[in-house]
PQR file of N, CA, C, O and H, with PARSE charges and radii, in Angstrom:
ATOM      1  N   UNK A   1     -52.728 103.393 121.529 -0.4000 1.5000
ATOM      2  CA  UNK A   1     -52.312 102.566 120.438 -0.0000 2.0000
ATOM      3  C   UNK A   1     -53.289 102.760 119.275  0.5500 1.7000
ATOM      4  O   UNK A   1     -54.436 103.131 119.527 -0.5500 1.4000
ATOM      5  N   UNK A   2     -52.820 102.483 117.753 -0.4000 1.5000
ATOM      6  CA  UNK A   2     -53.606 102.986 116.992 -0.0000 2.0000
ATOM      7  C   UNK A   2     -53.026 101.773 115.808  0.5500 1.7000
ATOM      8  O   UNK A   2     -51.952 101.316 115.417 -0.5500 1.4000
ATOM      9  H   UNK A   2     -51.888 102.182 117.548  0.4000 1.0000
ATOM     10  N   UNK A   3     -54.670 101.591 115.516 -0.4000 1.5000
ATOM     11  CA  UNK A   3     -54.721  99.663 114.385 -0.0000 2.0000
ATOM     12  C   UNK A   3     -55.311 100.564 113.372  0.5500 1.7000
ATOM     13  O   UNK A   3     -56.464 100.983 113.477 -0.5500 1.4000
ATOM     14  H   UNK A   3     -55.542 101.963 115.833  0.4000 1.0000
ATOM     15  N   UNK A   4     -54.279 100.955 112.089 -0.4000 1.5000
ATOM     16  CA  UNK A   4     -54.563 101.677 111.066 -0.0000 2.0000
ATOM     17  C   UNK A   4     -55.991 100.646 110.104  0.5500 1.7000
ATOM     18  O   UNK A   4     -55.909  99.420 110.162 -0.5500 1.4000
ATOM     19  H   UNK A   4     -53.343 100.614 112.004  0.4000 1.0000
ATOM     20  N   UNK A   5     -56.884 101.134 109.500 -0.4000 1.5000
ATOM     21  CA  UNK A   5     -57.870 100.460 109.082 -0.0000 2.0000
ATOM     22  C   UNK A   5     -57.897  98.863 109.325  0.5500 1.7000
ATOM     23  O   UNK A   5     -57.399  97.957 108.657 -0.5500 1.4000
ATOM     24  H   UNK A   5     -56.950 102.131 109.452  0.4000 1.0000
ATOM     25  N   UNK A   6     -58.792  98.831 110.735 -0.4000 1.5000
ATOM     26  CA  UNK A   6     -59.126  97.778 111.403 -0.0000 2.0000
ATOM     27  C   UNK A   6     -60.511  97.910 111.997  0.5500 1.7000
ATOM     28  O   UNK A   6     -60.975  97.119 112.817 -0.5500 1.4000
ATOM     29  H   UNK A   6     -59.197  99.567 111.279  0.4000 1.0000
ATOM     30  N   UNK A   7     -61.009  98.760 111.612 -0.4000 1.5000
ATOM     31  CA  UNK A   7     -62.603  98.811 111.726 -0.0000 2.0000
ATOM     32  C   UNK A   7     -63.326  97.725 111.628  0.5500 1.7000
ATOM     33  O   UNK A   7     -63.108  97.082 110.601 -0.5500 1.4000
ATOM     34  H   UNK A   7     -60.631  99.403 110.945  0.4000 1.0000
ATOM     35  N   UNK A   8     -64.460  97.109 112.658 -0.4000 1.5000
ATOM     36  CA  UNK A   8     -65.263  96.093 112.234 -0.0000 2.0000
ATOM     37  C   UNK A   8     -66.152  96.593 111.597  0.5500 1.7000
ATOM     38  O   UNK A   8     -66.394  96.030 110.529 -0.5500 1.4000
ATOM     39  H   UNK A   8     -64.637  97.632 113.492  0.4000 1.0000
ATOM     40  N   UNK A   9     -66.879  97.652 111.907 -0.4000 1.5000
ATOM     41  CA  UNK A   9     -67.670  98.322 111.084 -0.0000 2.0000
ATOM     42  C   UNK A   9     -67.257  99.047 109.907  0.5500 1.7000
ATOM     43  O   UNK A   9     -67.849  98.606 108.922 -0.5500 1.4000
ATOM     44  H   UNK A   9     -66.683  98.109 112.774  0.4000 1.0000
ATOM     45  N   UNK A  10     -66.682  99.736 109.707 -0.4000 1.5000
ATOM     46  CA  UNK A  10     -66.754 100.399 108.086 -0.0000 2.0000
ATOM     47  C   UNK A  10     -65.557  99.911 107.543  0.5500 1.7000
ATOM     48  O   UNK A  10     -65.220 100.512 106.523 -0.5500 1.4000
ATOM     49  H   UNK A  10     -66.201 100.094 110.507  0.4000 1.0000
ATOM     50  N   UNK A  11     -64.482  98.618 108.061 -0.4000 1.5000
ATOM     51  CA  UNK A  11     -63.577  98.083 107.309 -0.0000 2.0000
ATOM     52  C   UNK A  11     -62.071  99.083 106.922  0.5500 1.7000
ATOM     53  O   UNK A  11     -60.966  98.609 106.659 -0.5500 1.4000
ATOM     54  H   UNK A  11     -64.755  98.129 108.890  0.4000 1.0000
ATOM     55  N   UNK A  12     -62.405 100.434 106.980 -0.4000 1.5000
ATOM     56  CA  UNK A  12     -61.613 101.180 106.369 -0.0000 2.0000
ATOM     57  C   UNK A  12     -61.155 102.508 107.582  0.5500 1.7000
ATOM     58  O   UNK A  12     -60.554 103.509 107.192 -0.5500 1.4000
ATOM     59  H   UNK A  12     -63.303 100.819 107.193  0.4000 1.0000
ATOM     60  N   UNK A  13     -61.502 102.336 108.882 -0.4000 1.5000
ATOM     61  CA  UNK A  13     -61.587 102.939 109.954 -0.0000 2.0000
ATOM     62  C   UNK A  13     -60.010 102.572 110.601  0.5500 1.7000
ATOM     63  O   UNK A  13     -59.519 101.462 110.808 -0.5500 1.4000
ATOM     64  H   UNK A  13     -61.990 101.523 109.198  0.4000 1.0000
ATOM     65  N   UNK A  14     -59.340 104.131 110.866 -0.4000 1.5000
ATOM     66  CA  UNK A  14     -58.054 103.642 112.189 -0.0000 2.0000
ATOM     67  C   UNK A  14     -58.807 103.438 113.347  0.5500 1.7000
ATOM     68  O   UNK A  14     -59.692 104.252 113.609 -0.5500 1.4000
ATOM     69  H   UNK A  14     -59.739 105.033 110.697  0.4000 1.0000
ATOM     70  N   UNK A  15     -58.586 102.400 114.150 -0.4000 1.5000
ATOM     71  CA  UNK A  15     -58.956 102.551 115.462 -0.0000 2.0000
ATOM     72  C   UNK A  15     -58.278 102.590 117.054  0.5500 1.7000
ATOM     73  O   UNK A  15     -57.920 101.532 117.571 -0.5500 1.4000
ATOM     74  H   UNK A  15     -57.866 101.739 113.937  0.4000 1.0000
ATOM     75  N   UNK A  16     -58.181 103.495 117.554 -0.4000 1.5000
ATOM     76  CA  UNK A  16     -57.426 103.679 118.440 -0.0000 2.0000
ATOM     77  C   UNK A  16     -57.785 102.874 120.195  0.5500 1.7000
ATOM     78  O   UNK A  16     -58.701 102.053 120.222 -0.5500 1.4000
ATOM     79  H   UNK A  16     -58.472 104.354 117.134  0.4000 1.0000
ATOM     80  N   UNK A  17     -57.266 103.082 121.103 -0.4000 1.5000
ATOM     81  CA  UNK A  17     -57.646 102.532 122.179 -0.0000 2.0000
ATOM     82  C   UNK A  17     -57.590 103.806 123.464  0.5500 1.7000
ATOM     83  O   UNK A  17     -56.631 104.579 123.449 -0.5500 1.4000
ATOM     84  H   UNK A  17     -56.521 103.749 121.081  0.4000 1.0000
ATOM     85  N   UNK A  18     -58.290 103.899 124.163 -0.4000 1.5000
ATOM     86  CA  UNK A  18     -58.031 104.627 125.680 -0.0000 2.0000
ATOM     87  C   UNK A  18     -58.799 104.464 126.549  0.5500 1.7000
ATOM     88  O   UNK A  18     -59.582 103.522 126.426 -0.5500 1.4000
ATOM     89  H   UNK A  18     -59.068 103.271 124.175  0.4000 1.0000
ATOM     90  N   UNK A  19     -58.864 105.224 127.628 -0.4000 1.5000
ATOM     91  CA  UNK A  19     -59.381 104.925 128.987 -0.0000 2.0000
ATOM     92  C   UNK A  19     -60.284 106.015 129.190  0.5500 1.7000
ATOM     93  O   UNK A  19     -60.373 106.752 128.208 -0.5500 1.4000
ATOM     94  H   UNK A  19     -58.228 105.989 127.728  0.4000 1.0000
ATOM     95  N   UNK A  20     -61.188 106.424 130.475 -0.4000 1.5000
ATOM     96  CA  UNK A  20     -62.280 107.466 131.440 -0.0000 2.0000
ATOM     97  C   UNK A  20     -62.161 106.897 132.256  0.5500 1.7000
ATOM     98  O   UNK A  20     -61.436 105.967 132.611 -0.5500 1.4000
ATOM     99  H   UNK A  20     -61.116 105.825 131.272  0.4000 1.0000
ATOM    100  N   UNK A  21     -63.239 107.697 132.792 -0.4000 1.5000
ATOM    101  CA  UNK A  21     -63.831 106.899 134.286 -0.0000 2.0000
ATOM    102  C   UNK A  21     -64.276 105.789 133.760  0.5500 1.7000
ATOM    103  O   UNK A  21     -63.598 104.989 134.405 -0.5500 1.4000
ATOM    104  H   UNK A  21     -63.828 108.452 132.503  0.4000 1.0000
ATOM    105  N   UNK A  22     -64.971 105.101 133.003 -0.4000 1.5000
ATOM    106  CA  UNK A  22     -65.826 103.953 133.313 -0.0000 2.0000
ATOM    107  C   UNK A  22     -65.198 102.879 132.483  0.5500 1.7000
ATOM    108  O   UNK A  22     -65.891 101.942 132.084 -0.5500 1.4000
ATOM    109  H   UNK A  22     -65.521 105.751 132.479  0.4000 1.0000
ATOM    110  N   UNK A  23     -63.924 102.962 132.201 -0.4000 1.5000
ATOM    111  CA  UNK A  23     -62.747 102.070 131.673 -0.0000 2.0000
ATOM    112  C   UNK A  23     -62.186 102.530 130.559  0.5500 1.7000
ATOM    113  O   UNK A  23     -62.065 103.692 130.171 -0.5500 1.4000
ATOM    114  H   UNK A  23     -63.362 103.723 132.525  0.4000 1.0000
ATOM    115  N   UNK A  24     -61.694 101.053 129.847 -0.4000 1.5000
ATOM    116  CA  UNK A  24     -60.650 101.119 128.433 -0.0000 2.0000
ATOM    117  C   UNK A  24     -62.378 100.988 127.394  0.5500 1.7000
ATOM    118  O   UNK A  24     -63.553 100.710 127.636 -0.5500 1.4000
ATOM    119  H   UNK A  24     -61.792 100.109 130.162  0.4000 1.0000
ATOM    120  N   UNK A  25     -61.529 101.393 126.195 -0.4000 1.5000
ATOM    121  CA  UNK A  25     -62.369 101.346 124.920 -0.0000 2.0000
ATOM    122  C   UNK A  25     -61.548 101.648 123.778  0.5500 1.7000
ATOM    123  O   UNK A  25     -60.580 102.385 123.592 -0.5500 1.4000
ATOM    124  H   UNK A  25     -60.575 101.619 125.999  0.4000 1.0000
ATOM    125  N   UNK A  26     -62.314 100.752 122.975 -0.4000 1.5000
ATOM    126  CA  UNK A  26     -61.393 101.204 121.198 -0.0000 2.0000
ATOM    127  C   UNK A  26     -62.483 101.694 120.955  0.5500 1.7000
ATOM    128  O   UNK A  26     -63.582 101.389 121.418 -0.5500 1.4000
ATOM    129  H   UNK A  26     -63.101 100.154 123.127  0.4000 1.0000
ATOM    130  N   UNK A  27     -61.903 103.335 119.398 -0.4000 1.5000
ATOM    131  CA  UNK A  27     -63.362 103.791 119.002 -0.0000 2.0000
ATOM    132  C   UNK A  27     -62.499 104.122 117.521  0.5500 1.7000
ATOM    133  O   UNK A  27     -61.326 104.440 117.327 -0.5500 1.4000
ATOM    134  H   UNK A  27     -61.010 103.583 119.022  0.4000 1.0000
ATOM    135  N   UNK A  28     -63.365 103.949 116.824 -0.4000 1.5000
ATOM    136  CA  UNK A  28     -62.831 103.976 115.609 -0.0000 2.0000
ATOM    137  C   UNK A  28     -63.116 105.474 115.117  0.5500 1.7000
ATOM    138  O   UNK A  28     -64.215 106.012 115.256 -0.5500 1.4000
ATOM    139  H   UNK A  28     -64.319 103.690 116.982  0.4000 1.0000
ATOM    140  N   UNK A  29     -61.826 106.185 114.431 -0.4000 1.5000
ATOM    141  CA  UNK A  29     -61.814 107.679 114.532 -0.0000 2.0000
ATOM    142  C   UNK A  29     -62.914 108.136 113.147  0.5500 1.7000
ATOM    143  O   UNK A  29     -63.308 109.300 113.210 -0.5500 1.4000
ATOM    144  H   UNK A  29     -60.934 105.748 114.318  0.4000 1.0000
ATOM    145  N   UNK A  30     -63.267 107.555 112.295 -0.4000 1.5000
ATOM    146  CA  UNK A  30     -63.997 107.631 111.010 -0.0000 2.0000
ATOM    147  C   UNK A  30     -65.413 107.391 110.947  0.5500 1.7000
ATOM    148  O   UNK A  30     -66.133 108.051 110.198 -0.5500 1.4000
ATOM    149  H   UNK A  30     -62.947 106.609 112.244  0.4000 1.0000
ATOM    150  N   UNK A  31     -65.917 106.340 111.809 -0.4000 1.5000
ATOM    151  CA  UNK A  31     -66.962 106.441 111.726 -0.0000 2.0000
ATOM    152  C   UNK A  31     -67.794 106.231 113.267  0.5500 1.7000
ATOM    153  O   UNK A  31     -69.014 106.350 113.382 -0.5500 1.4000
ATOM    154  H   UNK A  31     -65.332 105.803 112.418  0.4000 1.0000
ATOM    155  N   UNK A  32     -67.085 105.979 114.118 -0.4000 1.5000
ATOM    156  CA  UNK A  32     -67.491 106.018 116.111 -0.0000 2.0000
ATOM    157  C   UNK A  32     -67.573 104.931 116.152  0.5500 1.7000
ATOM    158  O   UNK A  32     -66.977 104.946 117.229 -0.5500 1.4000
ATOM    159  H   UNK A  32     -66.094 105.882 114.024  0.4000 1.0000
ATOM    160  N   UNK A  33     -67.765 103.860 115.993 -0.4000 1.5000
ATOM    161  CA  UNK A  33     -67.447 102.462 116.083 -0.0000 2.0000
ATOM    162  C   UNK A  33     -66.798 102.676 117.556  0.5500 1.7000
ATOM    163  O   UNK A  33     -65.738 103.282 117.713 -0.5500 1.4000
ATOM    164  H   UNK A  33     -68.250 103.848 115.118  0.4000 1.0000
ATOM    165  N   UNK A  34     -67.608 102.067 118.699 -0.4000 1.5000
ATOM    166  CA  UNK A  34     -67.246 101.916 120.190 -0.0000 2.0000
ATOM    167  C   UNK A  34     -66.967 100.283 120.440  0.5500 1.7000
ATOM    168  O   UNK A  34     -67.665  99.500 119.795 -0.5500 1.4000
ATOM    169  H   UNK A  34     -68.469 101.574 118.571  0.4000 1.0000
ATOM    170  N   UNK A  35     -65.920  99.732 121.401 -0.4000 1.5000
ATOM    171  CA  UNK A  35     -65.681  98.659 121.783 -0.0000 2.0000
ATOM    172  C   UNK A  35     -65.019  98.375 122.975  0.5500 1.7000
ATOM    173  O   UNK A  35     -63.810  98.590 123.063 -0.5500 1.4000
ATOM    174  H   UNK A  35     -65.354 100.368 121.925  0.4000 1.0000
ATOM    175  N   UNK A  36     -65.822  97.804 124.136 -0.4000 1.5000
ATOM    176  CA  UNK A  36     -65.326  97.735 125.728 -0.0000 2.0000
ATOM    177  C   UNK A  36     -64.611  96.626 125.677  0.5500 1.7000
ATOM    178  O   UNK A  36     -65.135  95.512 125.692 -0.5500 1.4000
ATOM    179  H   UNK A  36     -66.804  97.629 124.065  0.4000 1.0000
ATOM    180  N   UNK A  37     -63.657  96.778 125.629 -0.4000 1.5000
ATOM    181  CA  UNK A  37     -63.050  94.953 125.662 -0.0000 2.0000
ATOM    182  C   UNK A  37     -63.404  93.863 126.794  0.5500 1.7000
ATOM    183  O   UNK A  37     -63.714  92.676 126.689 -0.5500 1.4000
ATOM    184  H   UNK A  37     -63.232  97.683 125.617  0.4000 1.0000
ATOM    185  N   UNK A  38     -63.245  94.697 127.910 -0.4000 1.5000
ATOM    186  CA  UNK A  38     -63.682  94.411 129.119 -0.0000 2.0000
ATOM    187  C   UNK A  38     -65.299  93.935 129.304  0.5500 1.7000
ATOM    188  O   UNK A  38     -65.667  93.300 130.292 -0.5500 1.4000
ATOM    189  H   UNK A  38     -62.993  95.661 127.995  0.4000 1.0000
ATOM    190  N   UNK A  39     -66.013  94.251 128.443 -0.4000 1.5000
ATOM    191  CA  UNK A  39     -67.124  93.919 128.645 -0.0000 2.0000
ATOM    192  C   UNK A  39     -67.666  92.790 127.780  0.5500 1.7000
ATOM    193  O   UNK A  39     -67.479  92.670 126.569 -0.5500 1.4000
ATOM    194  H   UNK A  39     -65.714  94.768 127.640  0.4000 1.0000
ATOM    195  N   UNK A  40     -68.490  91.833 128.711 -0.4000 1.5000
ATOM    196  CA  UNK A  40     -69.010  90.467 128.090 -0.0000 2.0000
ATOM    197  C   UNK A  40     -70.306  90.703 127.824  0.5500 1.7000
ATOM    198  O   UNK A  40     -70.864  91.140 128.831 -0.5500 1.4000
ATOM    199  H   UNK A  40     -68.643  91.930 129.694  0.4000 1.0000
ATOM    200  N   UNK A  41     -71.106  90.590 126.792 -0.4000 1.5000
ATOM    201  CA  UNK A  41     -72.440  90.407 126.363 -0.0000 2.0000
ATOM    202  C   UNK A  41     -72.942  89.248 125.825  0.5500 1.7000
ATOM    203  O   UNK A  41     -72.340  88.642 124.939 -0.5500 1.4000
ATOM    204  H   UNK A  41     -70.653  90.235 125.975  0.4000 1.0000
ATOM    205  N   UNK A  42     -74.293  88.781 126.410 -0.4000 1.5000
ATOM    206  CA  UNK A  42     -74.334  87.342 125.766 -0.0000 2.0000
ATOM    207  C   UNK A  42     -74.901  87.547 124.479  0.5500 1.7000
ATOM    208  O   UNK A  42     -74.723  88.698 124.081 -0.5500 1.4000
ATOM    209  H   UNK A  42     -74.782  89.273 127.130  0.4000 1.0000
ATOM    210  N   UNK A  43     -75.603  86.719 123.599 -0.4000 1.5000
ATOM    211  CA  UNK A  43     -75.822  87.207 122.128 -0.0000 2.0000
ATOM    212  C   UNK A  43     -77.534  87.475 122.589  0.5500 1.7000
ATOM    213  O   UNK A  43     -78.011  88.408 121.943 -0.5500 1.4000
ATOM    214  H   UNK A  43     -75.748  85.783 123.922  0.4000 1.0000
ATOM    215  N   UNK A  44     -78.107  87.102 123.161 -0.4000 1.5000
ATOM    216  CA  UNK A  44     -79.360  87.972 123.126 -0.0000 2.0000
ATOM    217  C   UNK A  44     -79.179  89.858 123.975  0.5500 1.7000
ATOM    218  O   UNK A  44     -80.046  90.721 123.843 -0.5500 1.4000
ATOM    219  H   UNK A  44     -77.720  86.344 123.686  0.4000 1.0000
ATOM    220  N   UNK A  45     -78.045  90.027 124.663 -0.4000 1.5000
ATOM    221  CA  UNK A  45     -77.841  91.245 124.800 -0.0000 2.0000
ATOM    222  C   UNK A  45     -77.246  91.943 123.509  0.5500 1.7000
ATOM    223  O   UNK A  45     -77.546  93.040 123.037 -0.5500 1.4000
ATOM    224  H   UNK A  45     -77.340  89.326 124.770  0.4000 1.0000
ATOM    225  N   UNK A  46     -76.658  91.350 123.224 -0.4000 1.5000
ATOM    226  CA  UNK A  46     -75.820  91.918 121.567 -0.0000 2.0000
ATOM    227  C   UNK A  46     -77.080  92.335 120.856  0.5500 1.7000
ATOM    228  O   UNK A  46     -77.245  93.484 120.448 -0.5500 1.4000
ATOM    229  H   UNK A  46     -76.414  90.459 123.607  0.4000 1.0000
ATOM    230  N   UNK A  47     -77.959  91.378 120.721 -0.4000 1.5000
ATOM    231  CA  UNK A  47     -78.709  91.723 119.704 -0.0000 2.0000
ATOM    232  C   UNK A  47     -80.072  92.747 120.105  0.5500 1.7000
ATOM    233  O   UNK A  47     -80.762  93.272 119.231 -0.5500 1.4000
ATOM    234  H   UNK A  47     -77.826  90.444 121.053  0.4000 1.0000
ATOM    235  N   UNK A  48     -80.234  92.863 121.089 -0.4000 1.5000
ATOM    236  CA  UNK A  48     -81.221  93.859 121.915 -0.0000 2.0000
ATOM    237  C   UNK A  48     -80.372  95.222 122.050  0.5500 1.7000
ATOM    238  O   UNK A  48     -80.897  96.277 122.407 -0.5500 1.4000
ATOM    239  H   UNK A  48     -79.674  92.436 121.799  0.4000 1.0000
ATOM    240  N   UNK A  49     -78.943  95.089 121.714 -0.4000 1.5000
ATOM    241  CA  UNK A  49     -78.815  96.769 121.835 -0.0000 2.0000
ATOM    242  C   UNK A  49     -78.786  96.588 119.978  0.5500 1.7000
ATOM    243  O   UNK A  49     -79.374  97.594 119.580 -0.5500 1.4000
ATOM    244  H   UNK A  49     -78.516  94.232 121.424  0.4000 1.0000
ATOM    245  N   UNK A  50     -78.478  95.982 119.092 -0.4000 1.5000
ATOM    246  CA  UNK A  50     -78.453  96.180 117.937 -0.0000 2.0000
ATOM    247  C   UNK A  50     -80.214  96.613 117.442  0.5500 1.7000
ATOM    248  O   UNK A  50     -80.573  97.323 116.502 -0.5500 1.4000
ATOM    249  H   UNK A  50     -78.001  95.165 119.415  0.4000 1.0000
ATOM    250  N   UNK A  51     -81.154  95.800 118.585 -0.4000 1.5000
ATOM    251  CA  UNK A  51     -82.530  96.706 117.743 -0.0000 2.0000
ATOM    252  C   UNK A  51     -82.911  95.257 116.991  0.5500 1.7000
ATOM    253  O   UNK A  51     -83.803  95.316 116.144 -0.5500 1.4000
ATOM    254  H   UNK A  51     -80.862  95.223 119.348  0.4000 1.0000
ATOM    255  N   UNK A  52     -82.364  94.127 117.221 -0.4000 1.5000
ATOM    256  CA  UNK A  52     -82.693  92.876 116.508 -0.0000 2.0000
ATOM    257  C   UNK A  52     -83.745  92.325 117.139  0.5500 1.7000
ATOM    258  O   UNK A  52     -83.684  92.629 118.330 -0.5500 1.4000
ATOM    259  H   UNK A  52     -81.640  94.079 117.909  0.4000 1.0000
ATOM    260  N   UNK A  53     -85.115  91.347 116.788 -0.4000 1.5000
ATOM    261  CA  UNK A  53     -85.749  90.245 117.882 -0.0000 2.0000
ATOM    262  C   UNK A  53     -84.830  89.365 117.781  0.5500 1.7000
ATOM    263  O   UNK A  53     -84.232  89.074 116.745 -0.5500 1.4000
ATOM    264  H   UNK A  53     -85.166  91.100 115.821  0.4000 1.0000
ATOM    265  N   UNK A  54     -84.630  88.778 119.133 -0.4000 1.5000
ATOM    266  CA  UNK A  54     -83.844  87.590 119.190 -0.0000 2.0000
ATOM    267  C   UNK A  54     -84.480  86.234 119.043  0.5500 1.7000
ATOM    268  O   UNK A  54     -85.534  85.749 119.456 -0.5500 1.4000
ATOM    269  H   UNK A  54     -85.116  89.015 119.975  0.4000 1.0000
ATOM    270  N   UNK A  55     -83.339  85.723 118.211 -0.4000 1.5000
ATOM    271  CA  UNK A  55     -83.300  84.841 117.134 -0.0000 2.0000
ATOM    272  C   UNK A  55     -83.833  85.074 116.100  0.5500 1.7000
ATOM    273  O   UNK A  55     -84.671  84.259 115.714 -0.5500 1.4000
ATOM    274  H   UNK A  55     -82.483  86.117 117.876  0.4000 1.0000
ATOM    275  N   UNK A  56     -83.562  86.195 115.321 -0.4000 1.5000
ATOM    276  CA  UNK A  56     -83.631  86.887 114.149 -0.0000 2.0000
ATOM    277  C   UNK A  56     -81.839  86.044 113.274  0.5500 1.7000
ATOM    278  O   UNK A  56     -80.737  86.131 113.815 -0.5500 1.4000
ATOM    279  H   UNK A  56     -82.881  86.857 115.634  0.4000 1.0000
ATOM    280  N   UNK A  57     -81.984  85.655 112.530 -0.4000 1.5000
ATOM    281  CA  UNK A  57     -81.088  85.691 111.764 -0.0000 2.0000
ATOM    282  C   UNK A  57     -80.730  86.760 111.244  0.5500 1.7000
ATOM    283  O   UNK A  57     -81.510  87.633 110.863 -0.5500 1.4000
ATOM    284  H   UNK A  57     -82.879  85.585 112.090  0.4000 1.0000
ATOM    285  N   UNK A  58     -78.870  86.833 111.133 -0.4000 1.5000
ATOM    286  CA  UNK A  58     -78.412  88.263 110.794 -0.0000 2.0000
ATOM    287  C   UNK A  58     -78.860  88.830 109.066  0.5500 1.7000
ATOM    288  O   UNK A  58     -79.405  89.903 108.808 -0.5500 1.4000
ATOM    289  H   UNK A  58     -78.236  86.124 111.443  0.4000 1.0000
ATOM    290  N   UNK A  59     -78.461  87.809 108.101 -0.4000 1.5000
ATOM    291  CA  UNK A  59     -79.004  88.549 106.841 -0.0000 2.0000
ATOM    292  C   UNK A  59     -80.377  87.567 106.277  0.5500 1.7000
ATOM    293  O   UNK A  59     -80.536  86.361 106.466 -0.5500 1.4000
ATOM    294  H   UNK A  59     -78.018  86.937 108.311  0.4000 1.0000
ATOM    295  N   UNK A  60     -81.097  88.327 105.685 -0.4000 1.5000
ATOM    296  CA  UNK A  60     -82.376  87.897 104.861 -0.0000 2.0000
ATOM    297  C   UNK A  60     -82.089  87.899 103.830  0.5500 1.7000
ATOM    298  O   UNK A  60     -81.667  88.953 103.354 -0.5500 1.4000
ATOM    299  H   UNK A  60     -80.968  89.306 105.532  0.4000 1.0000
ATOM    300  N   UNK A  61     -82.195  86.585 102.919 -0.4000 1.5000
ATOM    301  CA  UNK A  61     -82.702  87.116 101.281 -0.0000 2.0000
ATOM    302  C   UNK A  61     -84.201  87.369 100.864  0.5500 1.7000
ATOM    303  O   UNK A  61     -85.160  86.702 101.252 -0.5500 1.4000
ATOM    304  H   UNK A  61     -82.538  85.728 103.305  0.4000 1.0000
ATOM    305  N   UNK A  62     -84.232  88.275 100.143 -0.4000 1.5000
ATOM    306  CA  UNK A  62     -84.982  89.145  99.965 -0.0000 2.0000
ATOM    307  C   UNK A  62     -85.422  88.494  98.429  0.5500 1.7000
ATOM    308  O   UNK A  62     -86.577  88.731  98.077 -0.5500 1.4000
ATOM    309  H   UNK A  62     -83.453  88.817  99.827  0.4000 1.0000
ATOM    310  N   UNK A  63     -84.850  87.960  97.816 -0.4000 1.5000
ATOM    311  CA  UNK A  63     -84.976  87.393  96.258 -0.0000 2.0000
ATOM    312  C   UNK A  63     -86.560  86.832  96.593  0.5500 1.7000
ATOM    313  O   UNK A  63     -87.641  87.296  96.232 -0.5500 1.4000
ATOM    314  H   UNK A  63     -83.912  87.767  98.102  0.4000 1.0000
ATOM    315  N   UNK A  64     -86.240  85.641  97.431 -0.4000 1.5000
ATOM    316  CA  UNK A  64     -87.446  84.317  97.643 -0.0000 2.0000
ATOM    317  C   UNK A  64     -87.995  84.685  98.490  0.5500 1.7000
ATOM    318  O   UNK A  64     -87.423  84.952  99.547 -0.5500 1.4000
ATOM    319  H   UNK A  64     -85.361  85.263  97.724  0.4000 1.0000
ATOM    320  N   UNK A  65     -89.786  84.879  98.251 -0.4000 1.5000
ATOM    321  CA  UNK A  65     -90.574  85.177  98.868 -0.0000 2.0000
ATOM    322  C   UNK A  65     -91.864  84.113  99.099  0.5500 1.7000
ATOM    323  O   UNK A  65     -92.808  84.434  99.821 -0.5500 1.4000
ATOM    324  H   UNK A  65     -90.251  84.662  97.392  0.4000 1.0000
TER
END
């Protein structure tokens, strides 16, 4: 199946769906955007594969220092 620009990441990405050995996945054909549906992560795993410390807030302003 294929979700014409439905990218979470680059917004402007088709993303399709299929299977392997180690299950289903959507991957977005434009920029690799991977997604296990099947798979649950809690938000300190989310953010340890993103490379975040946890409980980092997602954006900083940078203005006020």
């Amino acid at each position: 199946m294929y979700k014409i620009k439905s990218c979470p990441r680059c917004h402007f990405g088709d993303v399709y769906g299929d299977s392997d050995q180690y299950g289903k996945y959507e991957q977005c054909f434009q920029c690799g955007w991977t997604n296990y549906p099947d798979r649950k992560l809690t938000q300190e795993e989310a953010q340890a594969e993103k490379g975040e410390p946890v409980g980092a807030s997602g954006k900083r302003d940078r203005r006020h220092k």
